[in-house]
C-alpha positions in Angstrom: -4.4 14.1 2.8 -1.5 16.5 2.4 2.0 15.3 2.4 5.0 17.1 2.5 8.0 15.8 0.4 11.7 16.7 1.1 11.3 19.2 -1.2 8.9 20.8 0.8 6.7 20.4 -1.8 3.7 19.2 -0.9 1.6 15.7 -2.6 -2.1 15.6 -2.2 -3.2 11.7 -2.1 -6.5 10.5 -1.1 -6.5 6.5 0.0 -10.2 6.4 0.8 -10.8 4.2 -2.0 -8.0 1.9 -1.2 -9.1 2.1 2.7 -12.7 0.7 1.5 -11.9 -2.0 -0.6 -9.1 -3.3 2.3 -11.9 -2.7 4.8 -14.2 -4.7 2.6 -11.9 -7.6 1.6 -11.0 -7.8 5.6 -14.9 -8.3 6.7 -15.1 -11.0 3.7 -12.5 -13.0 4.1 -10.7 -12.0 7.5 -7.6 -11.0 8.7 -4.9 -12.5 5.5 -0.9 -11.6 4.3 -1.5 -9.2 1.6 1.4 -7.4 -0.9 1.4 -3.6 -0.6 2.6 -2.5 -4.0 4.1 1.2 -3.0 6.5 4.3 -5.0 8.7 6.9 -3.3 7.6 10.7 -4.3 9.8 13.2 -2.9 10.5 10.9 -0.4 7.4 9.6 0.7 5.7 6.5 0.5 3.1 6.2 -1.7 0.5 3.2 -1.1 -0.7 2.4 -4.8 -2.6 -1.3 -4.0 -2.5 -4.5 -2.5 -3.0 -7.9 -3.3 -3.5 -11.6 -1.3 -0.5 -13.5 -0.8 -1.4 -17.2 -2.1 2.2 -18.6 -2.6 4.3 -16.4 -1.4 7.8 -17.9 -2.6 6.6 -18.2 -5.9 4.6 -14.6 -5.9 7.9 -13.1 -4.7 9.5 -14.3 -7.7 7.1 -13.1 -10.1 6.4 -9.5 -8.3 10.1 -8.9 -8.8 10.1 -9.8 -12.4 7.3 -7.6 -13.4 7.7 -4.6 -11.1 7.8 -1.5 -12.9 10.5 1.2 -12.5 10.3 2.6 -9.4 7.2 0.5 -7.8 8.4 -1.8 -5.1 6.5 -4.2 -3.1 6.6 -5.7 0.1 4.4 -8.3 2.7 2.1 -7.4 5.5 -1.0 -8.2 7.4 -4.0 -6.7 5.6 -5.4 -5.4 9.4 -1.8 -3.4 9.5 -2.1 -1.7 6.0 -5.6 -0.8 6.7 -4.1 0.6 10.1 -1.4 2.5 8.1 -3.7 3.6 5.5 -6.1 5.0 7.9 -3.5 7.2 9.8 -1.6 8.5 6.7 -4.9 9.2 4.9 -5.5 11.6 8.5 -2.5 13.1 7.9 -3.1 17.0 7.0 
């Protein structure tokens, strides 16, 4: 996939990898409220992982204490990322 920054520089990122395991986790243990854990290149969103939502008020407190510089996080239905994944990994 080939994304172009505001720059106008472009970012080559595959998600295949990311798209599988999602697809996989999905089929095992259905639709479920995941975090996306993302960082802005040049203006674009960059999907780096995802993980269950278990508690989410206590989750949300600890995500926020341990996020690295520049990585930010937010909540979503697992069949949504996959969705986004899938079209931004189309994307050329």
């Amino acid at each position: 996939m080939r994304l172009v920054g505001k720059s106008g520089k472009s970012l080559f990122r595959e998600q295949n990898c990311l798209i599988d395991m999602l697809t996989k986790d999905i089929e095992n243990h259905g639709n479920f409220r995941c975090w996306y854990h993302f960082k802005i290149f040049d203006g674009i969103k960059l999907y780096t992982s995802y993980t269950k939502i278990e508690d989410y008020h206590s989750e949300l407190i600890s995500k926020a204490q341990c996020c690295e510089d520049g990585e930010y996080f937010e909540s979503i239905q697992a069949t949504d990322l996959l969705k986004i994944l899938k079209r931004r990994n189309k994307v050329d």
